[in-house]
C-alpha positions in Angstrom: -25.0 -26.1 11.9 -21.9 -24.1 12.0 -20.6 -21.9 9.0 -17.4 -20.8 8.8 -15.3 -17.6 8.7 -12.6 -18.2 5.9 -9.9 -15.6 4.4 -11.5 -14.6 1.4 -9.2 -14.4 -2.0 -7.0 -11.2 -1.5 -6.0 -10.3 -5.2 -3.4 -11.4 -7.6 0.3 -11.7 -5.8 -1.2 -11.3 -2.8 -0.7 -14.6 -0.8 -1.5 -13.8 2.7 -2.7 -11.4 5.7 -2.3 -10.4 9.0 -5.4 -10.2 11.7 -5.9 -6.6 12.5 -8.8 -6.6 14.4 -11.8 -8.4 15.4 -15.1 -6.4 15.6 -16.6 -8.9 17.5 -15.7 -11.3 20.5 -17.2 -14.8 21.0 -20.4 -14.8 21.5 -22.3 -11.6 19.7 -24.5 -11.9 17.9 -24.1 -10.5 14.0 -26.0 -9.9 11.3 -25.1 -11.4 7.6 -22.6 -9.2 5.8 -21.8 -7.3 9.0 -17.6 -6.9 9.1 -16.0 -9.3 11.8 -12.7 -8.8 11.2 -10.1 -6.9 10.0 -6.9 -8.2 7.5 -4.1 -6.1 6.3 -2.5 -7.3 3.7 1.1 -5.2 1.7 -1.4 -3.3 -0.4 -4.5 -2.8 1.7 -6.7 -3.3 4.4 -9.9 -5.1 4.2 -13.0 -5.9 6.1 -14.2 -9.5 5.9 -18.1 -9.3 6.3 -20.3 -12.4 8.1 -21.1 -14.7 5.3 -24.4 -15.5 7.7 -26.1 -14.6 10.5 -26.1 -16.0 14.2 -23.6 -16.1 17.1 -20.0 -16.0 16.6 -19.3 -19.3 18.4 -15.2 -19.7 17.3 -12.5 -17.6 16.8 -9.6 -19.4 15.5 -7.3 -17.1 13.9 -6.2 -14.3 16.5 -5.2 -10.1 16.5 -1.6 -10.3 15.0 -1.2 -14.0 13.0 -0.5 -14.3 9.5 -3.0 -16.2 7.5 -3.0 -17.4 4.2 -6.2 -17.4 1.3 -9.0 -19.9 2.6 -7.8 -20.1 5.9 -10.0 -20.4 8.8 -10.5 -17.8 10.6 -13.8 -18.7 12.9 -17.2 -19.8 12.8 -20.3 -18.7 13.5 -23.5 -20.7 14.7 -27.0 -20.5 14.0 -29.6 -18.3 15.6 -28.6 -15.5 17.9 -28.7 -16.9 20.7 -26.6 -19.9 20.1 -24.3 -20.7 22.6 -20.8 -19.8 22.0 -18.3 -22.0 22.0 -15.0 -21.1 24.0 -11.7 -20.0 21.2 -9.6 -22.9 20.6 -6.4 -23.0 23.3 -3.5 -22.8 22.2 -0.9 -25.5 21.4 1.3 -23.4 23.8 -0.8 -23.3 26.5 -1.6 -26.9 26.5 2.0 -27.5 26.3 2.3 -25.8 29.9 -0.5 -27.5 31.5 0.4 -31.0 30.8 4.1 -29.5 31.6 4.1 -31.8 34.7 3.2 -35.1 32.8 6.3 -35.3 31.0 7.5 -34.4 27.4 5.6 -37.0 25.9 2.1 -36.5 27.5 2.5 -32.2 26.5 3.3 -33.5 22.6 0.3 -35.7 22.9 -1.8 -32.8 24.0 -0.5 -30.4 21.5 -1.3 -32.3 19.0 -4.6 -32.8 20.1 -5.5 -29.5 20.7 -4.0 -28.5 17.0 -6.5 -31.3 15.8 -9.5 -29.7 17.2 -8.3 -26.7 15.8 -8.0 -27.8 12.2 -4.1 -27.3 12.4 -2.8 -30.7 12.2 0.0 -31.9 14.7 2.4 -29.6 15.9 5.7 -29.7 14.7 8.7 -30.0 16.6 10.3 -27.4 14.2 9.6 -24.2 12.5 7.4 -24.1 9.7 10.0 -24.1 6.2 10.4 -20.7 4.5 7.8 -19.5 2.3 8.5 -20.1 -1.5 9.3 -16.5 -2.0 10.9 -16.1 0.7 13.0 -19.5 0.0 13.5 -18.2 -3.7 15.1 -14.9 -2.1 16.9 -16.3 0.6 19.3 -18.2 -2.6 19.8 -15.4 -4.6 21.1 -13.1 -1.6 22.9 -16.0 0.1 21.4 -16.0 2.8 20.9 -18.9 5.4 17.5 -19.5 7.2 19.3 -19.1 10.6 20.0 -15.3 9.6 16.5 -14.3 9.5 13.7 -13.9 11.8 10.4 -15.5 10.6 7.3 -12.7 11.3 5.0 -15.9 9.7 2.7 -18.4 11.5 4.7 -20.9 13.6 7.6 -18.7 12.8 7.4 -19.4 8.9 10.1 -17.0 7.5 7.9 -15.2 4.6 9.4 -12.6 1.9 9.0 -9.6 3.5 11.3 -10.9 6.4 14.1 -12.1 4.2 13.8 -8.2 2.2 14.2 -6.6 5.9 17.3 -8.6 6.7 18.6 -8.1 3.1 18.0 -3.6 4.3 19.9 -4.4 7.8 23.3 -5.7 5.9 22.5 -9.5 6.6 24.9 -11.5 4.5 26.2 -14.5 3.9 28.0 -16.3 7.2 31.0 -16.9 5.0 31.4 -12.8 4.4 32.7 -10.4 6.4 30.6 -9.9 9.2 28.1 -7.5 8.5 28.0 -4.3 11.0 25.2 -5.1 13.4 22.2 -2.7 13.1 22.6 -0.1 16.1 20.5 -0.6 18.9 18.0 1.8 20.1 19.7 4.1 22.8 17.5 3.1 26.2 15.1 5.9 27.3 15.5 7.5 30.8 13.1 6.1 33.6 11.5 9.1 33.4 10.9 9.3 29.6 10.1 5.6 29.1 6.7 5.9 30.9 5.8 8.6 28.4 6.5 6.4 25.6 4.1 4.1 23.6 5.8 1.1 21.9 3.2 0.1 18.7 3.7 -2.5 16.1 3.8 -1.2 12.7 0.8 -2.4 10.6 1.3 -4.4 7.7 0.7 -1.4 5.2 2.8 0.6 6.7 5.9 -1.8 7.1 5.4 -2.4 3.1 5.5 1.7 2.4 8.6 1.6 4.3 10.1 -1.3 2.8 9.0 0.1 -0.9 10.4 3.6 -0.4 13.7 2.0 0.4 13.8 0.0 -2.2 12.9 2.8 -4.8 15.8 4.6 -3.1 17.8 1.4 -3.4 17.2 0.0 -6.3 16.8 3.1 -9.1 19.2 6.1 -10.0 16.7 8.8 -8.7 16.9 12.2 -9.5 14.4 15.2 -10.0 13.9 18.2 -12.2 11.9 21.1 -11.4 9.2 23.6 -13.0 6.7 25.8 -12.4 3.4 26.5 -13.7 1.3 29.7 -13.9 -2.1 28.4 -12.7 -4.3 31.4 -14.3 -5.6 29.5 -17.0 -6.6 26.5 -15.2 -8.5 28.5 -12.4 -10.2 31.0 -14.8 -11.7 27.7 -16.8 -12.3 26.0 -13.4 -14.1 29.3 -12.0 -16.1 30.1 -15.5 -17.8 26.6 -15.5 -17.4 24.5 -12.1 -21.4 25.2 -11.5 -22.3 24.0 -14.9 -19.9 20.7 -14.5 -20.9 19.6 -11.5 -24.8 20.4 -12.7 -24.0 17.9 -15.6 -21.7 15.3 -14.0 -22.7 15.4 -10.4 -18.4 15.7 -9.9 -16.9 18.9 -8.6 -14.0 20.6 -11.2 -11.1 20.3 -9.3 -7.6 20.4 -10.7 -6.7 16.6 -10.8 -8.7 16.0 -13.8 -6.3 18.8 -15.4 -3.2 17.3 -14.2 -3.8 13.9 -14.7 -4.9 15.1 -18.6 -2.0 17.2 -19.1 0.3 13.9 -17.7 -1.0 11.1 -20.0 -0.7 13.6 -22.5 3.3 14.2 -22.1 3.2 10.3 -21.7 2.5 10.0 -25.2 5.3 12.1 -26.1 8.0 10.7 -24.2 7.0 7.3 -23.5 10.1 6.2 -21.4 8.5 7.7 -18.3 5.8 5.5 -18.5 7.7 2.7 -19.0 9.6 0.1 -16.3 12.8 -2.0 -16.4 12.6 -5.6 -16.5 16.2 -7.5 -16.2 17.6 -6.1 -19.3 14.5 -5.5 -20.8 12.6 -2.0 -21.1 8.5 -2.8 -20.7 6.9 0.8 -22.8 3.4 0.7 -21.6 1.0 1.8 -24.2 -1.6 2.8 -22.2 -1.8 4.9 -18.9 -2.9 3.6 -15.6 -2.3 6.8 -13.3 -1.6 6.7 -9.4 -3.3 9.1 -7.6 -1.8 9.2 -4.0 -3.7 9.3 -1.1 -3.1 9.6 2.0 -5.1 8.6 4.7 -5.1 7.1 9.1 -3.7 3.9 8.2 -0.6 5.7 5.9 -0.6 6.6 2.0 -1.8 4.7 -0.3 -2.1 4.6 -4.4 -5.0 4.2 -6.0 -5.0 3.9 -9.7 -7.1 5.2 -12.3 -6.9 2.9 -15.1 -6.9 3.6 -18.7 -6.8 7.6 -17.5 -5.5 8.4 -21.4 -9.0 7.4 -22.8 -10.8 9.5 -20.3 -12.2 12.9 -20.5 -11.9 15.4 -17.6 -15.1 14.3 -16.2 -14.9 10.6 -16.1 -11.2 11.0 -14.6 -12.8 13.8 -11.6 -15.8 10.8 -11.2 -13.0 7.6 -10.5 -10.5 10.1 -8.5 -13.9 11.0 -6.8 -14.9 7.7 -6.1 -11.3 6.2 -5.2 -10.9 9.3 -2.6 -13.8 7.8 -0.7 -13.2 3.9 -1.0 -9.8 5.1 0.4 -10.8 7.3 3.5 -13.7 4.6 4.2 -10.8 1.8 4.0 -12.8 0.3 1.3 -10.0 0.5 -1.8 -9.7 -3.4 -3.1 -6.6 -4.8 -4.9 -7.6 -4.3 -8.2 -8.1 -0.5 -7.1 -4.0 -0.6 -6.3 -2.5 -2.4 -8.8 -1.0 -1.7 -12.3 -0.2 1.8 -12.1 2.5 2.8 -14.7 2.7 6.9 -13.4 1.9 8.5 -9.8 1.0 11.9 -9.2 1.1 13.1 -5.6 -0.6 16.3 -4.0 1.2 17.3 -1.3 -0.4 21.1 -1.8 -3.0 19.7 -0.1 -1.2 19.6 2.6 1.0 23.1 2.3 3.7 21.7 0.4 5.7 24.4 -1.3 8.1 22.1 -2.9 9.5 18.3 -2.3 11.2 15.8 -4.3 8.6 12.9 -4.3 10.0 8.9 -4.0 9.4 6.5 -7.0 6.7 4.4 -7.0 8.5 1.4 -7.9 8.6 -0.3 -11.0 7.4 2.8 -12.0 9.6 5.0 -13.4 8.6 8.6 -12.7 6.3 10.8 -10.5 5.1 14.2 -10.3 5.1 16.4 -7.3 2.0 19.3 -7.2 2.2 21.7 -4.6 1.0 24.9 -2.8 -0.5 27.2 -5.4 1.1 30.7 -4.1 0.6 34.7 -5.8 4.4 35.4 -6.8 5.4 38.4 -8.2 6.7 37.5 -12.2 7.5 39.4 -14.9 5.3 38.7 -18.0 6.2 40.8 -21.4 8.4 42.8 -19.4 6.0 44.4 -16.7 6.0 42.8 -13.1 2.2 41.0 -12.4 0.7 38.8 -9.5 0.2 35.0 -10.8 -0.8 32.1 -8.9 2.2 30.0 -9.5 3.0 26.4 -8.4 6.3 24.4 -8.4 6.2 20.9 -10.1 8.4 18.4 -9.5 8.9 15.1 -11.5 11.3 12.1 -9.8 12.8 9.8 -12.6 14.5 7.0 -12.8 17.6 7.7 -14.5 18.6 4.8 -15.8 16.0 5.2 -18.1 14.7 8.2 -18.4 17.3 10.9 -19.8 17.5 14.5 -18.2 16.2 15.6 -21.4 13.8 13.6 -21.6 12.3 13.9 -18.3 12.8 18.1 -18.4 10.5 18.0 -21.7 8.4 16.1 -20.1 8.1 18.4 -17.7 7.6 21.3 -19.9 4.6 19.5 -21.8 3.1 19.2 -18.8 3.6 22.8 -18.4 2.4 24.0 -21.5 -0.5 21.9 -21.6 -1.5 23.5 -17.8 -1.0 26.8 -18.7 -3.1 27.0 -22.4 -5.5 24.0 -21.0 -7.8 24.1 -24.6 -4.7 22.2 -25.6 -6.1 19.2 -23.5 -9.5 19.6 -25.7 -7.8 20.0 -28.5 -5.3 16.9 -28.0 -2.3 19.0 -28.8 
């Protein structure tokens, strides 16, 4: 008996997938809960483990289809050394054999091979638009004809209708929209040291987000810095005792990500979102924590971060580092986020203006933390200073607004028994 390989449910909004990669061919033998394949959805990539053991006798869906919840994907037959059954052919390929028996003979065998399959008849046509994508398609003016479907069968899906909206696609009875420029040709010479790769999924929606946020919000930033003497003396004085008690290393995030839902309180239009012509004030804090990793950056969310101490807040940033290097983050783990902080210190940063999260409606920039020379009650003194940097949106979030924000964030960093204290 034969059990079968279906797409399991991806997380709210999230509709459908694309294959990445199959860790096994037809005919290995797997364990149960062993990952087979790989999906990438907008948000995430995740493994989908065997739900038995045996053979992998079918694979149905291939590397690169889209694929919606509950689809098939193969099947897998009992005992390891079942014998594997060869991957379903094509419709297209049975098209072209029966070529020579005329068009009504290479329908009939289409069809039959889609049967076998568990796709139904082919159809003559393309697959309609996807809901969304229908939905979106109205409300830009935009015809099906404009817009190239990335879905199975050639099903136009959302994210094709958003990249035609970004290229100046308009509506046929417009002026006609400057075509996109072409990519220049490479040289003979250069073009066999060039490597043409798809974009995955994930990284296609980072793109798409980013220019959106850029699109879509009235983006500005403000800048600080902070004197990190405080933080590291306290950080210093008692990181063997922390991590003795909570089994988490101190590190500064926890102080950040405090000193942040703290200044949310105050000035609660940076954790808020716009809706139409409605303003949505979150009253609570689920904080972004960006990360990046192979596959591109992603933003786990530590949820509720506002009723967390410092050590509970170091344990789930601890624990969301690791799901997301391991490429184990789920979709509850990335949605909901109402503020993002981003690192890029890590990585040498001395100073950047981050990109809104969108709907969000502000972010905060750390960076490098560098000895500068500064002049504290008049004398000049070596500090470990670091420039912060908080993106708004300013259509809702008013310069001083986001600079006092800023400043709480600050003050709470540099004097951090104010975080104990809840001052």
């Amino acid at each position: 008996m034969a059990t079968e390989i279906r797409v399991p449910t991806l997380g709210e909004s999230v509709t459908e997938a694309t294959i990445g990669k199959w860790f096994k061919k037809v005919g290995d033998a797997i364990a149960a809960d062993e990952p087979l394949v790989e999906l990438e959805t907008d948000k995430v990539t995740i493994e989908v483990p065997a739900p038995a053991a045996g053979t992998l006798a079918e694979i149905t869906a291939q590397e690169g289809e889209t694929v919606g919840v509950s689809a098939l994907l193969g099947s897998i037959a009992d005992g390891a050394a079942a014998t594997a059954s060869k991957p379903a052919a094509k419709p297209e390929a049975v098209a072209q054999a029966a070529g020579a028996s005329g068009a009504s003979s290479t329908k009939e065998a289409a069809e039959k091979t889609a049967s076998i399959a568990g796709e139904g008849p082919v159809e003559e046509r393309k697959m309609p638009p996807a809901p969304a994508a229908a939905k979106l398609m109205a409300e830009s003016n935009i015809s099906v004809d404009q817009v190239s479907g990335s879905g199975k069968r050639g099903q136009v899906l959302k994210g094709d209708v958003l990249d035609a909206v970004a290229r100046g696609i308009s509506a046929p009875a417009a002026a006609p929209a400057a075509p996109a420029a072409a990519r220049a040709p490479s040289s003979a010479d250069d073009q066999v040291r060039e490597e043409r790769v798809r974009m995955t999924k994930l990284r296609q929606t980072i793109a798409r987000r980013l220019k959106e946020a850029q699109s879509t919000a009235a983006m500005l930033t403000t800048f600080n810095e902070v004197d990190m003497s405080a933080v590291m003396a306290l950080r210093s004085k008692y990181k063997d005792v922390f991590e003795k008690k909570h089994g988490v290393k101190l590190g500064f995030m926890g102080f950040f990500t405090k000193a942040v839902t703290h200044a949310l309180k105050e000035i609660p239009s940076v954790n808020a979102e716009i809706d139409g012509t409605d303003i949505i004030f979150k009253n609570y804090a689920h904080i972004g924590v960006a990360v990046g990793t192979d596959k591109g950056l992603v933003v786990p969310v530590v949820r509720d971060a506002d009723a967390m101490s410092i050590a509970e807040i170091e344990k789930e940033i601890g624990r969301l580092g690791i799901a997301a290097r391991d490429g184990k983050l789920s979709v509850a783990d990335m949605q909901g986020g109402t503020f993002t902080i981003s690192n890029g210190g890590v990585y040498g940063s001395l100073m950047s203006t981050p990109i809104l999260n969108a709907p969000q409606s502000g972010i905060l920039g750390m960076h490098k933390i560098q000895e500068r020379p500064m002049v504290v009650g008049g004398q000049i003194v070596i500090r470990p200073m670091m420039y912060l940097a908080l993106s708004y949106d300013h259509r809702i979030v008013d310069g001083k607004e986001a600079v006092t924000f800023l400043v709480r964030v600050k003050e709470s960093l540099e004097d951090p028994e104010r975080l104990v204290l809840d001052l």
